[in-house]
mmCIF file as Biopython writes it, N, C-alpha, C and O atoms, coordinates in Angstrom:
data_model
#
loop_
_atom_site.group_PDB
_atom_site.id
_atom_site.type_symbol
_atom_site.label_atom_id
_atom_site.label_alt_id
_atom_site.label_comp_id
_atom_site.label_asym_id
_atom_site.label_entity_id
_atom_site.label_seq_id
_atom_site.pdbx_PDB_ins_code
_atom_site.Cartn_x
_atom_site.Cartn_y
_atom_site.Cartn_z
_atom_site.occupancy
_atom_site.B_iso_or_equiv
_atom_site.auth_seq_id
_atom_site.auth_asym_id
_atom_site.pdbx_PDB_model_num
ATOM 1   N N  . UNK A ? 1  ? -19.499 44.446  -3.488 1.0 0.0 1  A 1 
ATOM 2   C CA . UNK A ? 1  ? -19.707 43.204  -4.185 1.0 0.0 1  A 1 
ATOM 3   C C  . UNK A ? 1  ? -18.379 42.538  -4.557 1.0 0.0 1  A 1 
ATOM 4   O O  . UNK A ? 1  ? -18.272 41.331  -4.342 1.0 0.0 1  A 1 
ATOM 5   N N  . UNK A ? 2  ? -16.844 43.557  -5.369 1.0 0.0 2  A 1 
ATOM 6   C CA . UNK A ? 2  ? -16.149 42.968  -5.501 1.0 0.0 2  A 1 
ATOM 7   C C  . UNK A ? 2  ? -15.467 42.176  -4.032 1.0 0.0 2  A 1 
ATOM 8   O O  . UNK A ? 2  ? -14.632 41.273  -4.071 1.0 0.0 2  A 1 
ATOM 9   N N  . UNK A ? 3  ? -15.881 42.592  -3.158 1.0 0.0 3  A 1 
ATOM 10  C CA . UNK A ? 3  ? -15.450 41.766  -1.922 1.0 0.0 3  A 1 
ATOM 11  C C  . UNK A ? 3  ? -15.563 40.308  -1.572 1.0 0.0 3  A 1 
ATOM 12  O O  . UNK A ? 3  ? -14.749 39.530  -1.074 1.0 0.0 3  A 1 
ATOM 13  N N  . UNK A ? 4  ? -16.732 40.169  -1.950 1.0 0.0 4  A 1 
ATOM 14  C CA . UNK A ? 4  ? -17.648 39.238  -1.744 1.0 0.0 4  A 1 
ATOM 15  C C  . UNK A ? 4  ? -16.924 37.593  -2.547 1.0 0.0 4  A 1 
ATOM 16  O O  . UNK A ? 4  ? -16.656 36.501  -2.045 1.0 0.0 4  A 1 
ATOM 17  N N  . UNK A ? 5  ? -16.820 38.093  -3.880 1.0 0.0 5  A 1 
ATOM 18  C CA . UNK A ? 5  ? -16.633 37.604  -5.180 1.0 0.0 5  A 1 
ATOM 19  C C  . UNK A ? 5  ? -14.705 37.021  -4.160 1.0 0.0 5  A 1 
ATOM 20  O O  . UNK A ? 5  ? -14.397 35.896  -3.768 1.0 0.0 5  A 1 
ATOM 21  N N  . UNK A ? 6  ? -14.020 38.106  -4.086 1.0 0.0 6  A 1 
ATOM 22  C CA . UNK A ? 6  ? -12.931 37.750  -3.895 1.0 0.0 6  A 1 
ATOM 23  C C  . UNK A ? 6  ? -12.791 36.630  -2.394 1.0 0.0 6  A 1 
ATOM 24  O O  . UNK A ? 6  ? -11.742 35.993  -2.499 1.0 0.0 6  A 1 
ATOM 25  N N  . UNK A ? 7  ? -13.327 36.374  -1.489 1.0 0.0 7  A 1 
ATOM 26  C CA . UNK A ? 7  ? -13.375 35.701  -0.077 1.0 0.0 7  A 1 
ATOM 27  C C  . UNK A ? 7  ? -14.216 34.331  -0.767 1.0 0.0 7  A 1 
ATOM 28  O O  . UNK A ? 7  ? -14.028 33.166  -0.417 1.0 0.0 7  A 1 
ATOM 29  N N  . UNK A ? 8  ? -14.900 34.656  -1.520 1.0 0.0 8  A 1 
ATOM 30  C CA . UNK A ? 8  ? -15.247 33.167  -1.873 1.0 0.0 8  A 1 
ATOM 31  C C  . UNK A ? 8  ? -14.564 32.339  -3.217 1.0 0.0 8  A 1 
ATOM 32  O O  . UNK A ? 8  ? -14.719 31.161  -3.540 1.0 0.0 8  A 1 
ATOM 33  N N  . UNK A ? 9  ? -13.880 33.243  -3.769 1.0 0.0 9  A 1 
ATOM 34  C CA . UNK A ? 9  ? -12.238 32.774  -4.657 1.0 0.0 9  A 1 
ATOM 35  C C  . UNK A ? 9  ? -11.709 31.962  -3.726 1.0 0.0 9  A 1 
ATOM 36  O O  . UNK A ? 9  ? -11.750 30.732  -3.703 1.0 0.0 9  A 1 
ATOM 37  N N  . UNK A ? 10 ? -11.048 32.938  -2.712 1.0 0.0 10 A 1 
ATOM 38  C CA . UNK A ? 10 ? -10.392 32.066  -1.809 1.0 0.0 10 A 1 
ATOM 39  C C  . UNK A ? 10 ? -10.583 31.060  -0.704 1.0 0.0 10 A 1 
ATOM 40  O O  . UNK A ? 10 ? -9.807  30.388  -0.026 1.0 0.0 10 A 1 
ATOM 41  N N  . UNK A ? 11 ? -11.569 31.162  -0.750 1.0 0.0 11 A 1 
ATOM 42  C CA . UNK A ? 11 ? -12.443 29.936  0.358  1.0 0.0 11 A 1 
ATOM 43  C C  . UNK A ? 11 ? -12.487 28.737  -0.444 1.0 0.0 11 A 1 
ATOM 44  O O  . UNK A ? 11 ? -12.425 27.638  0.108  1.0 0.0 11 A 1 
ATOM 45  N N  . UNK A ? 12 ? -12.635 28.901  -2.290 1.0 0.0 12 A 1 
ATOM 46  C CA . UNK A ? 12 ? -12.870 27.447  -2.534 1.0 0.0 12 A 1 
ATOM 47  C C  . UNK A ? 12 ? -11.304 27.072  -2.986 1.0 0.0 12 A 1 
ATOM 48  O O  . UNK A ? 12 ? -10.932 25.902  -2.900 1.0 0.0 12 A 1 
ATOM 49  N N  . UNK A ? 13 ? -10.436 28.075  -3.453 1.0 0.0 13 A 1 
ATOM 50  C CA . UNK A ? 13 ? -8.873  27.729  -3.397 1.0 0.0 13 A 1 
ATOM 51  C C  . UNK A ? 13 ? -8.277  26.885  -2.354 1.0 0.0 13 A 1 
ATOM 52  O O  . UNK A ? 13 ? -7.494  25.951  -2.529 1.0 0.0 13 A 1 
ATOM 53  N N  . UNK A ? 14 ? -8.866  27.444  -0.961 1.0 0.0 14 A 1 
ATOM 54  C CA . UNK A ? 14 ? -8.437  26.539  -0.079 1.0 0.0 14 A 1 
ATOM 55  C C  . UNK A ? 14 ? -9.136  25.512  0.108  1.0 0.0 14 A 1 
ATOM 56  O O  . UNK A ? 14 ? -8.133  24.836  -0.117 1.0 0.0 14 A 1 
ATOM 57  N N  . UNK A ? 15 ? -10.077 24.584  0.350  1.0 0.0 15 A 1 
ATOM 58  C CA . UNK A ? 15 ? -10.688 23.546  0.066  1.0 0.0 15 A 1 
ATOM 59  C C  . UNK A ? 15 ? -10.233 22.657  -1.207 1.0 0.0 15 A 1 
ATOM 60  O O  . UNK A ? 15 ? -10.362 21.435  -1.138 1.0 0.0 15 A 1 
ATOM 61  N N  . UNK A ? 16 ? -9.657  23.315  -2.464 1.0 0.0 16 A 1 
ATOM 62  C CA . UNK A ? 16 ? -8.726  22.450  -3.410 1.0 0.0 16 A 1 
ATOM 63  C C  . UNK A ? 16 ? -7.647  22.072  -3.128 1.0 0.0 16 A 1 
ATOM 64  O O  . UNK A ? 16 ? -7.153  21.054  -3.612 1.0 0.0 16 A 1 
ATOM 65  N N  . UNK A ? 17 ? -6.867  23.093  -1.985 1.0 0.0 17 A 1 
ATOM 66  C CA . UNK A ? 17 ? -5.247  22.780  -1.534 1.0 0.0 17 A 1 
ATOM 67  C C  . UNK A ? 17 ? -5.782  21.487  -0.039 1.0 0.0 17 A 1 
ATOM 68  O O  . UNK A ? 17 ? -4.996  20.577  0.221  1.0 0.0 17 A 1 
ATOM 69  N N  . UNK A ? 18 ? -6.663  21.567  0.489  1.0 0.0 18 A 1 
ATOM 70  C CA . UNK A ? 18 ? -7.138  20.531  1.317  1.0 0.0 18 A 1 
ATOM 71  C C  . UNK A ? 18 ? -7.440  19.008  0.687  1.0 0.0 18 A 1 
ATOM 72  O O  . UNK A ? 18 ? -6.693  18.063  0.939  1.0 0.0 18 A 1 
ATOM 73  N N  . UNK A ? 19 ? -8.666  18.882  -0.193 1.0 0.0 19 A 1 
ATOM 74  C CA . UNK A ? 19 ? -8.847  18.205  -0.895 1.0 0.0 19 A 1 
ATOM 75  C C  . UNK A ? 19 ? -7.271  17.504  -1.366 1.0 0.0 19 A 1 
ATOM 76  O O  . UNK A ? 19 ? -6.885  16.381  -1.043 1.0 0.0 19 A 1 
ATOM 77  N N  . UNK A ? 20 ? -6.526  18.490  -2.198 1.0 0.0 20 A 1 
ATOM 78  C CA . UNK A ? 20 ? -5.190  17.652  -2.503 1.0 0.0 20 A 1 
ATOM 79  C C  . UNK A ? 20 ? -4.139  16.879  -1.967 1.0 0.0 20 A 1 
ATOM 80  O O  . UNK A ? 20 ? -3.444  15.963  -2.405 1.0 0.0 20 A 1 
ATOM 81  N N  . UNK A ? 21 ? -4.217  17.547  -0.807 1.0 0.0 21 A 1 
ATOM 82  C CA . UNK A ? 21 ? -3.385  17.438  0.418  1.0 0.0 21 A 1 
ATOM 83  C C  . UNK A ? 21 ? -3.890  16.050  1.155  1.0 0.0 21 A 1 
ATOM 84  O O  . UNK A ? 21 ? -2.947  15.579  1.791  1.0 0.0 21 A 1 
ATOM 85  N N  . UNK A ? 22 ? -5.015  15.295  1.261  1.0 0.0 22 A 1 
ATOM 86  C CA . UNK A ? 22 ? -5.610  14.575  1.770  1.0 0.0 22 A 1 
ATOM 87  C C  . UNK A ? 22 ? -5.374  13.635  0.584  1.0 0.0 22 A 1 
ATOM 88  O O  . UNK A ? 22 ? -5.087  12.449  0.747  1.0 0.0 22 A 1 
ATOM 89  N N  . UNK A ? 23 ? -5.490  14.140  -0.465 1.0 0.0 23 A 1 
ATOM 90  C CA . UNK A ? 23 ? -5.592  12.797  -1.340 1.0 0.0 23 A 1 
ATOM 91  C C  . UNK A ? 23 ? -3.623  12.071  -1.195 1.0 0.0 23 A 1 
ATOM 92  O O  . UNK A ? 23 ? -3.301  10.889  -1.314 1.0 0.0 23 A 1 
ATOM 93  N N  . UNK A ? 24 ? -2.865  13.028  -0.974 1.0 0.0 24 A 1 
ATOM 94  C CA . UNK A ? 24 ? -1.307  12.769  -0.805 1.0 0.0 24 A 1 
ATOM 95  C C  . UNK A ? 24 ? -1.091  12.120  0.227  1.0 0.0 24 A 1 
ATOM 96  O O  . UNK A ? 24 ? -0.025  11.505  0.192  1.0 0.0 24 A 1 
ATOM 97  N N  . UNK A ? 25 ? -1.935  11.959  1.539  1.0 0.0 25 A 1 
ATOM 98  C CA . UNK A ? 25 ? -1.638  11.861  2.807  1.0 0.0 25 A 1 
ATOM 99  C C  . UNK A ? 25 ? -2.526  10.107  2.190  1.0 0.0 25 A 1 
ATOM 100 O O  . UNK A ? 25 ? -1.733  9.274   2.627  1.0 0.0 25 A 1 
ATOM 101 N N  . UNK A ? 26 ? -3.450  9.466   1.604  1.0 0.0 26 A 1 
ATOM 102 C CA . UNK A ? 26 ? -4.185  8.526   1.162  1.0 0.0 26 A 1 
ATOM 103 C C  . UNK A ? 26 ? -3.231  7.836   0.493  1.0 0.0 26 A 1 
ATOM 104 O O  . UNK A ? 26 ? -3.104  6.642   0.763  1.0 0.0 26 A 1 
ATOM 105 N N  . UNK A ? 27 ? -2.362  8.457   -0.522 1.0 0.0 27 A 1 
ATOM 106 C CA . UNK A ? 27 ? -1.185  7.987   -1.514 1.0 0.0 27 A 1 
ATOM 107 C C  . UNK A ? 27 ? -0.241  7.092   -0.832 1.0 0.0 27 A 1 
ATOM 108 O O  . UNK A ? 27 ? 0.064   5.946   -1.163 1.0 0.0 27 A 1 
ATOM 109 N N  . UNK A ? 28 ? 0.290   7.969   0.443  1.0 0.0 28 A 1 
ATOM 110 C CA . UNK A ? 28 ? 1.403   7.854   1.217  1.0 0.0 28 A 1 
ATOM 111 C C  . UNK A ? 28 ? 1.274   6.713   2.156  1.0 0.0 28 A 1 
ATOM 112 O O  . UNK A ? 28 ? 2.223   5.987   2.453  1.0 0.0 28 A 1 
ATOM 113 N N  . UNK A ? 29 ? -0.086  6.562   2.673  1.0 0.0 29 A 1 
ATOM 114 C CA . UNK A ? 29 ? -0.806  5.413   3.459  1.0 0.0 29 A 1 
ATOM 115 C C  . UNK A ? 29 ? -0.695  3.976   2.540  1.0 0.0 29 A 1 
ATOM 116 O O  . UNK A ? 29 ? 0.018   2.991   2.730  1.0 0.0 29 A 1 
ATOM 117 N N  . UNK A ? 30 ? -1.698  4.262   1.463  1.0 0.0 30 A 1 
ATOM 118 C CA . UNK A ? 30 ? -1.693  2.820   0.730  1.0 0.0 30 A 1 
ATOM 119 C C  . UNK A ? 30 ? -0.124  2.330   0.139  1.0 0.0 30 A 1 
ATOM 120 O O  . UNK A ? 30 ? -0.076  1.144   -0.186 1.0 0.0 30 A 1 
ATOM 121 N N  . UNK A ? 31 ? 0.629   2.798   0.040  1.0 0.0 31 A 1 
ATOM 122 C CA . UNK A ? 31 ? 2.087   2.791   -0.500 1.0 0.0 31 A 1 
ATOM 123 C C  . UNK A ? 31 ? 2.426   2.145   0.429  1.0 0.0 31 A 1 
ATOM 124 O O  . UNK A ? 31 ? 2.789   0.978   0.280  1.0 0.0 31 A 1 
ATOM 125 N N  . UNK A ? 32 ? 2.381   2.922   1.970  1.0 0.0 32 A 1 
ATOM 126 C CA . UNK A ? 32 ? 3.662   2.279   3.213  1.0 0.0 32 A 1 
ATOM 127 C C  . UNK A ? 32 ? 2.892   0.771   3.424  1.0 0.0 32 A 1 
ATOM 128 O O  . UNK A ? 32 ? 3.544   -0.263  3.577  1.0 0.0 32 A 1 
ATOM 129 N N  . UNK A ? 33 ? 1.446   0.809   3.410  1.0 0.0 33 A 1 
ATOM 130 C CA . UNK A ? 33 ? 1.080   -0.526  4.150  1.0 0.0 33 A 1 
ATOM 131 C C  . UNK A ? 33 ? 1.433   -1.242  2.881  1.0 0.0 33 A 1 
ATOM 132 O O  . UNK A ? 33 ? 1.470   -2.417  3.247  1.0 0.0 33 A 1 
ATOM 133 N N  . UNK A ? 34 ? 1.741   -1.213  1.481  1.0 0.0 34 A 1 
ATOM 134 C CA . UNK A ? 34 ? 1.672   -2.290  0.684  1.0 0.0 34 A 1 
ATOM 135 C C  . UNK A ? 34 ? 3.291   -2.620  0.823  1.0 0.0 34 A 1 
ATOM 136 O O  . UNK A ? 34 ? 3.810   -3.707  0.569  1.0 0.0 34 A 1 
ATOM 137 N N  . UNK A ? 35 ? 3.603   -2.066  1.037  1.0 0.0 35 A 1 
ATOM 138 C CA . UNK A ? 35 ? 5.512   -2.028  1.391  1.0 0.0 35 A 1 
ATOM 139 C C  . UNK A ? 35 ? 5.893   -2.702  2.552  1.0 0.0 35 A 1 
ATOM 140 O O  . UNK A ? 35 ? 6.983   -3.133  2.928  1.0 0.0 35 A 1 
ATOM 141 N N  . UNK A ? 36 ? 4.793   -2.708  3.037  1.0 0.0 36 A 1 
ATOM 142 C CA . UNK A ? 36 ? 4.327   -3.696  4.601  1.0 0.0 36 A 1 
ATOM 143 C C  . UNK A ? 36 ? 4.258   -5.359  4.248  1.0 0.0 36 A 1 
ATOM 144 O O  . UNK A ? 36 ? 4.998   -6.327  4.427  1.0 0.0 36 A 1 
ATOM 145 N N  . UNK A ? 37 ? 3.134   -5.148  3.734  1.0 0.0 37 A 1 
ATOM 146 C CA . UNK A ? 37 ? 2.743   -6.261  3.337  1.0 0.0 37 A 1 
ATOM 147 C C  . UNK A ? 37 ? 3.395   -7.330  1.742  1.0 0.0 37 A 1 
ATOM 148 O O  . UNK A ? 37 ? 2.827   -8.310  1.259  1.0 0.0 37 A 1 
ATOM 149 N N  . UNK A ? 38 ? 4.537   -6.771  1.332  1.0 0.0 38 A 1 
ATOM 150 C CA . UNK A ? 38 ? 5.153   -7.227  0.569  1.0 0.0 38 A 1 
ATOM 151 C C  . UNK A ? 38 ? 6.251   -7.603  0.988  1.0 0.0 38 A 1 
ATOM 152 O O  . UNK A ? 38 ? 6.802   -8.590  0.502  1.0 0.0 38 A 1 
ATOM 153 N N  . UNK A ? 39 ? 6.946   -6.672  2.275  1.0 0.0 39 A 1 
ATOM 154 C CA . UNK A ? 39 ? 8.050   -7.416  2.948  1.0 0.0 39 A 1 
ATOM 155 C C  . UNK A ? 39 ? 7.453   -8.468  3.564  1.0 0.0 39 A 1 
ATOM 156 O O  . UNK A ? 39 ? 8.132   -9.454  3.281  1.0 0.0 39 A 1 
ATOM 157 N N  . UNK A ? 40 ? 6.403   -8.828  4.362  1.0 0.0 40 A 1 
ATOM 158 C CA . UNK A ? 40 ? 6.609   -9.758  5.092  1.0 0.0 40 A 1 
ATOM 159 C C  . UNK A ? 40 ? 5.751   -11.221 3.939  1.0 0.0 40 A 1 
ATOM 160 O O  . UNK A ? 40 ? 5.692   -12.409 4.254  1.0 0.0 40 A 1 
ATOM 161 N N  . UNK A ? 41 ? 5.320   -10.722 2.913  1.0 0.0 41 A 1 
ATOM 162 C CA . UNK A ? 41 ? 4.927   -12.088 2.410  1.0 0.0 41 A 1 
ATOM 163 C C  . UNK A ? 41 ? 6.761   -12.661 1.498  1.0 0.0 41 A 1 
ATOM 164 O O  . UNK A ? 41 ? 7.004   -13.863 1.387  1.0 0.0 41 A 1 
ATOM 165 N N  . UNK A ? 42 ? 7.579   -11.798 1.082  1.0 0.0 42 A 1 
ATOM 166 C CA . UNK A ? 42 ? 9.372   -12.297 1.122  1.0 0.0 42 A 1 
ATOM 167 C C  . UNK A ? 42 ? 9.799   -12.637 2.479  1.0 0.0 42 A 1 
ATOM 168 O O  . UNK A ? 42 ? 10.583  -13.585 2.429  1.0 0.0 42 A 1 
ATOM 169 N N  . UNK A ? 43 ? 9.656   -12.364 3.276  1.0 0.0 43 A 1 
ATOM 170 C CA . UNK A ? 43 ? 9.749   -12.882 4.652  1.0 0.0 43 A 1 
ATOM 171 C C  . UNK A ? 43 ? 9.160   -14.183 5.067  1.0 0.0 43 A 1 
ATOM 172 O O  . UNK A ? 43 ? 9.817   -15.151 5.453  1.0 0.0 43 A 1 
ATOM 173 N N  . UNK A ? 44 ? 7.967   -14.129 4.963  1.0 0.0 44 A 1 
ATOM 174 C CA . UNK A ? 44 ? 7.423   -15.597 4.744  1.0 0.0 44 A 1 
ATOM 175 C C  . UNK A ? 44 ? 7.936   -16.736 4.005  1.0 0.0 44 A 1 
ATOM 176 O O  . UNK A ? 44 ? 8.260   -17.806 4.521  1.0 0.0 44 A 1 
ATOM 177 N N  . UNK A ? 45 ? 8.022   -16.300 2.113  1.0 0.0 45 A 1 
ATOM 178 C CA . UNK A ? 45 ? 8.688   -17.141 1.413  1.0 0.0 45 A 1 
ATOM 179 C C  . UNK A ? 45 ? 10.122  -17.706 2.154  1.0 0.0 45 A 1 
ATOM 180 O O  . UNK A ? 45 ? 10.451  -18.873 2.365  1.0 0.0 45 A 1 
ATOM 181 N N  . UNK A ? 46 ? 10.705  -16.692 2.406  1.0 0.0 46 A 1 
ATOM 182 C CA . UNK A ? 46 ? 12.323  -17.116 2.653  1.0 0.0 46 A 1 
ATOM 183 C C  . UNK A ? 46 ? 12.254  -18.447 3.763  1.0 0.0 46 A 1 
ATOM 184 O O  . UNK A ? 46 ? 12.839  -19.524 3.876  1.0 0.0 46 A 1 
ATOM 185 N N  . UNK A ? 47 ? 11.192  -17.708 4.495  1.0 0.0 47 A 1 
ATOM 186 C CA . UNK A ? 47 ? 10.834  -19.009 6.218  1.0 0.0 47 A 1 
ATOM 187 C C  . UNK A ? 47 ? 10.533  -20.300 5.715  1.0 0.0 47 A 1 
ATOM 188 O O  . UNK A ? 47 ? 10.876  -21.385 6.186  1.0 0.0 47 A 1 
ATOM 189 N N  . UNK A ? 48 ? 9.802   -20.045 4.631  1.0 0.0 48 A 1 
ATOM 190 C CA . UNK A ? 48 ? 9.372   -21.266 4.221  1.0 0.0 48 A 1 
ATOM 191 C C  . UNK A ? 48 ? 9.848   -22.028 3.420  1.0 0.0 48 A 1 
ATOM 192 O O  . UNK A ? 48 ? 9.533   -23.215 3.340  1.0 0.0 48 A 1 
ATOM 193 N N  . UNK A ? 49 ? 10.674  -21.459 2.712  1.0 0.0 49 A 1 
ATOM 194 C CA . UNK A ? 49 ? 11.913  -22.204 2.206  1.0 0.0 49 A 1 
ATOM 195 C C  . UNK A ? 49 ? 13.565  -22.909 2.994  1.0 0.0 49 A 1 
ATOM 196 O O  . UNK A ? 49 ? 14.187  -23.893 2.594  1.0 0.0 49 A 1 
ATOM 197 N N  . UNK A ? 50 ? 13.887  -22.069 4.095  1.0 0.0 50 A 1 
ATOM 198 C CA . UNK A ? 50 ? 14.119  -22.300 5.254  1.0 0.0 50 A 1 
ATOM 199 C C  . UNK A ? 50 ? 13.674  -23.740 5.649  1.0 0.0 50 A 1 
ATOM 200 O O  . UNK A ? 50 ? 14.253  -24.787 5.360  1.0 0.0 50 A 1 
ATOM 201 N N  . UNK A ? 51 ? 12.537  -23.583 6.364  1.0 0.0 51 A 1 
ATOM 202 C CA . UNK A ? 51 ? 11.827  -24.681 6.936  1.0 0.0 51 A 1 
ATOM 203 C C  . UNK A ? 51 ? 11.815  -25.945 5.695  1.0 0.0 51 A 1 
ATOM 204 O O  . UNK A ? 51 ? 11.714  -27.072 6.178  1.0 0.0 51 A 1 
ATOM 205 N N  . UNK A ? 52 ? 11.888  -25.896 4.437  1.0 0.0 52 A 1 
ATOM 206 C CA . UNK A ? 52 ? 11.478  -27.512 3.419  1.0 0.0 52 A 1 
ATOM 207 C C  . UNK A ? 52 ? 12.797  -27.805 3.112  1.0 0.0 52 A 1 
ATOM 208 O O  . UNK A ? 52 ? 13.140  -28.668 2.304  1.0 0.0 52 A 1 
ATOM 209 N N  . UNK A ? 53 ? 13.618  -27.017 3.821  1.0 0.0 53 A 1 
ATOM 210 C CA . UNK A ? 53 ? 15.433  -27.267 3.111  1.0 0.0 53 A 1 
ATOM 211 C C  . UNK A ? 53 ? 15.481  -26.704 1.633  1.0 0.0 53 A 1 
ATOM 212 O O  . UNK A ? 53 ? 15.696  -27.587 0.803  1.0 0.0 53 A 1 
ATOM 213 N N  . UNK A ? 54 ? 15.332  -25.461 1.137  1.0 0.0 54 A 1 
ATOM 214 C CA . UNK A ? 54 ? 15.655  -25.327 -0.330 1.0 0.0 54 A 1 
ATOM 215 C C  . UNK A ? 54 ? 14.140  -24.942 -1.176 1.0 0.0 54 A 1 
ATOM 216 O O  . UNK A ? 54 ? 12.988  -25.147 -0.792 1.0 0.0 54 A 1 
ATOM 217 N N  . UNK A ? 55 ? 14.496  -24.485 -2.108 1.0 0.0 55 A 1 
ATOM 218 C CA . UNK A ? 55 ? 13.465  -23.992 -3.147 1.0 0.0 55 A 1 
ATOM 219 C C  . UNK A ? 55 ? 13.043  -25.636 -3.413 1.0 0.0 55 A 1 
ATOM 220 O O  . UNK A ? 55 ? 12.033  -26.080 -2.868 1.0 0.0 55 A 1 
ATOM 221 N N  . UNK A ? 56 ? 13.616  -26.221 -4.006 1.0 0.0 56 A 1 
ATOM 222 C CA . UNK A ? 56 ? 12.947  -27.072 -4.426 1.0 0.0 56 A 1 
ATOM 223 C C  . UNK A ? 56 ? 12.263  -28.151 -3.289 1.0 0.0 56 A 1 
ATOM 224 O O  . UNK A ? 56 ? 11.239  -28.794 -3.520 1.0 0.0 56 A 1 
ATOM 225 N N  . UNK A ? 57 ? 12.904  -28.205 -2.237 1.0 0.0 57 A 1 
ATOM 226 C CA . UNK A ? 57 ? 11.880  -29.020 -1.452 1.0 0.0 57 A 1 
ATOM 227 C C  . UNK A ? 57 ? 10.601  -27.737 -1.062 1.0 0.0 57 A 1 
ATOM 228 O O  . UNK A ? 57 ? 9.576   -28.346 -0.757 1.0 0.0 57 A 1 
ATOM 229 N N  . UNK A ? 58 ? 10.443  -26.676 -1.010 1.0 0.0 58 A 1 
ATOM 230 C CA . UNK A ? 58 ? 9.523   -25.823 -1.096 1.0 0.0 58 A 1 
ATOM 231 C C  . UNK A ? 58 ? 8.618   -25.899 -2.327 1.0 0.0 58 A 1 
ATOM 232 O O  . UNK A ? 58 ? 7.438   -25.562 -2.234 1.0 0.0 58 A 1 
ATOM 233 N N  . UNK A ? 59 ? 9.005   -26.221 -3.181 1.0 0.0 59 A 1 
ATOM 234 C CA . UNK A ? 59 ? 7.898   -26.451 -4.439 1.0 0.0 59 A 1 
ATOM 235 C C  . UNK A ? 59 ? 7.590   -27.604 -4.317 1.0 0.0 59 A 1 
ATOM 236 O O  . UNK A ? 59 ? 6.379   -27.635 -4.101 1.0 0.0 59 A 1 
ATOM 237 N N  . UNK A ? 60 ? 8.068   -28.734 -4.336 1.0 0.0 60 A 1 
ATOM 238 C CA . UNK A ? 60 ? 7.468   -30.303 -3.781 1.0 0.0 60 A 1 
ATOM 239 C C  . UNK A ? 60 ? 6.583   -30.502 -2.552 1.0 0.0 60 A 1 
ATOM 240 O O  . UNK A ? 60 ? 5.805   -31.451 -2.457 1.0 0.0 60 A 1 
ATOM 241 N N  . UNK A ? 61 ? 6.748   -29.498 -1.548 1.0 0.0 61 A 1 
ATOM 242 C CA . UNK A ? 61 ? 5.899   -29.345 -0.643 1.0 0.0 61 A 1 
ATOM 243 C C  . UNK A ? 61 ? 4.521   -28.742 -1.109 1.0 0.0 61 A 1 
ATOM 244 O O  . UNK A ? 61 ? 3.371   -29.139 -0.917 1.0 0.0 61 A 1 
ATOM 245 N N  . UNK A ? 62 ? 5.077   -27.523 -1.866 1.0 0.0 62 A 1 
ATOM 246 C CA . UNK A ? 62 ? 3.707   -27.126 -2.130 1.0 0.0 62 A 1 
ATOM 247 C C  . UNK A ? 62 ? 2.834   -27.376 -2.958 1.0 0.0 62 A 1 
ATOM 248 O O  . UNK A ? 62 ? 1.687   -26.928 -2.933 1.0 0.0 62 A 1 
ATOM 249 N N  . UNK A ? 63 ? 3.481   -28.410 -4.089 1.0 0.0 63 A 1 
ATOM 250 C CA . UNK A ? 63 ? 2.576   -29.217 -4.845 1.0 0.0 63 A 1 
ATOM 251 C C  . UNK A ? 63 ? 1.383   -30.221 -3.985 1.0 0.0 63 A 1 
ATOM 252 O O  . UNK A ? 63 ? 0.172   -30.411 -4.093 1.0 0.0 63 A 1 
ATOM 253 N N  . UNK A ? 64 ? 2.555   -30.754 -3.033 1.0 0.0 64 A 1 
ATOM 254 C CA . UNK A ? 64 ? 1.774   -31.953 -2.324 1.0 0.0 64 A 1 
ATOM 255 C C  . UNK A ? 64 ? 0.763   -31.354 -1.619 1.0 0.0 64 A 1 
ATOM 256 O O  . UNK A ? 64 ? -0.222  -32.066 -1.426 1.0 0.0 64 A 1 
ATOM 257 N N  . UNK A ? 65 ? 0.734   -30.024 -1.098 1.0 0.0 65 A 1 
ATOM 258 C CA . UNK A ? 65 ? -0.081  -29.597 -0.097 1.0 0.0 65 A 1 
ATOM 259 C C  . UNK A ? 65 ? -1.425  -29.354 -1.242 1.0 0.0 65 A 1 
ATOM 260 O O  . UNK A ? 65 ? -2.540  -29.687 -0.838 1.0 0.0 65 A 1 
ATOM 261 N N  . UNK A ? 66 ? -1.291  -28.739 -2.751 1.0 0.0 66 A 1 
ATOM 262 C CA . UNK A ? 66 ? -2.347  -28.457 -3.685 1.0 0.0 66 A 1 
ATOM 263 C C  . UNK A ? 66 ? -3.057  -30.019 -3.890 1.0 0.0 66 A 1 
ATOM 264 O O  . UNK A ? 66 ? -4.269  -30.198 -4.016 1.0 0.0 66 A 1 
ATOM 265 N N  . UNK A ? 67 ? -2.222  -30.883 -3.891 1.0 0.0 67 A 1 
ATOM 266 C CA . UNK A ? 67 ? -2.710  -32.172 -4.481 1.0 0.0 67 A 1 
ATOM 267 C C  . UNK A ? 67 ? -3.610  -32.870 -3.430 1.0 0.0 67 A 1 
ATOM 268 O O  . UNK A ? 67 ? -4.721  -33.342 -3.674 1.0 0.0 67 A 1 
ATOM 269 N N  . UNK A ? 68 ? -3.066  -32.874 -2.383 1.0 0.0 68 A 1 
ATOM 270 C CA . UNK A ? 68 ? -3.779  -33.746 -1.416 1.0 0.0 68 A 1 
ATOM 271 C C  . UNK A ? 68 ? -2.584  -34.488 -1.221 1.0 0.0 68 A 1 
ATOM 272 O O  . UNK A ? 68 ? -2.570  -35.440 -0.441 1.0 0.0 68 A 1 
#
């Protein structure tokens, strides 16, 4: 019996080191793509400031574009 008791200790030990391990590998995912997607919306800004000549013709643009 003490056999028994001990193989299913360790059967659910490992399923917690899995479980954890998956939730790190989920961590590591949503992190890189938001690191993704934050460079290229500064990437964008910069283009688009670029393109109106300057911050401020970039905010006059983008008023006009909210306004009509």
């Amino acid at each position: 019996m003490k056999n028994t008791t001990a193989i299913t200790n360790e059967k659910s030990a490992a399923l917690d080191n899995v479980g954890v391990e998956i939730s790190k590998v989920g961590v590591g995912v949503i992190a890189t793509t938001s690191t993704l997607i934050g460079c290229w919306a500064v990437a964008c800004l910069i283009s688009g400031m670029i393109s109106s000549g300057g911050p401020a013709g970039l905010v006059s643009n983008f008023i006009s574009a909210i306004s009509g």
